[in-house]
C-alpha positions in Angstrom: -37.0 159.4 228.0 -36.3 157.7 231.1 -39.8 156.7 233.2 -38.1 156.8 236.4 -36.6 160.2 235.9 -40.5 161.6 236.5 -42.6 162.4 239.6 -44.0 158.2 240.8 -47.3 158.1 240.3 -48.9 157.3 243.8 -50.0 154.2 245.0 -54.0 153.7 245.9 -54.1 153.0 249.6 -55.4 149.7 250.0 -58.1 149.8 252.2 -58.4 147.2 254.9 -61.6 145.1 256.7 -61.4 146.1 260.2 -63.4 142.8 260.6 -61.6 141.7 263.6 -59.9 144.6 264.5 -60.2 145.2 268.7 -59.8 149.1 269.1 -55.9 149.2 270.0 -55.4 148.3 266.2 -58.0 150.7 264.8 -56.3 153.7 267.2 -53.2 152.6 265.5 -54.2 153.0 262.3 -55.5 155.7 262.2 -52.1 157.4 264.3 -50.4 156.0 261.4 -52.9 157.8 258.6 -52.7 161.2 260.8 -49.0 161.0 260.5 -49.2 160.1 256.9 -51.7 163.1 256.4 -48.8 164.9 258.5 -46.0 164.4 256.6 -48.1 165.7 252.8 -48.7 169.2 255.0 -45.3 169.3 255.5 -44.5 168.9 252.0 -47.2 171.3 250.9 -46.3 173.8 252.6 -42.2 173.7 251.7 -43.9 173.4 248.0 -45.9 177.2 249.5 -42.6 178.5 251.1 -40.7 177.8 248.0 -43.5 179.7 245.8 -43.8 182.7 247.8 -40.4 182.7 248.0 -39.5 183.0 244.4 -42.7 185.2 243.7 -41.0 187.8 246.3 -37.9 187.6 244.7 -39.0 188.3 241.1 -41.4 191.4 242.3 -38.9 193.0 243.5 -36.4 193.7 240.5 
């Protein structure tokens, strides 16, 4: 079976020194994390939608 045909495995987040880091960077950061974080609750809740979707479909026959 083809590996690439599964779900990727997700990558650790490497997690960076803020040694040196003035607080411009560090706000930056973190805007990129909370967009990050963000874009999984979007996906979660699609994943939700989809479920309760299907599960209200089925009861009904």
């Amino acid at each position: 079976m083809d590996e690439e045909a599964g779900p990727r495995r997700r990558q650790v987040l490497e997690k960076p020194r803020f040694d040196g880091w003035d607080v411009g960077q560090l706000q930056e950061y973190i805007a990129e994390l909370q967009a990050e974080i963000a874009r999984a609750e979007i996906a979660i809740s699609a994943r939700n939608d989809h479920r309760a979707a299907a599960e209200a479909f089925f009861k009904k026959g």
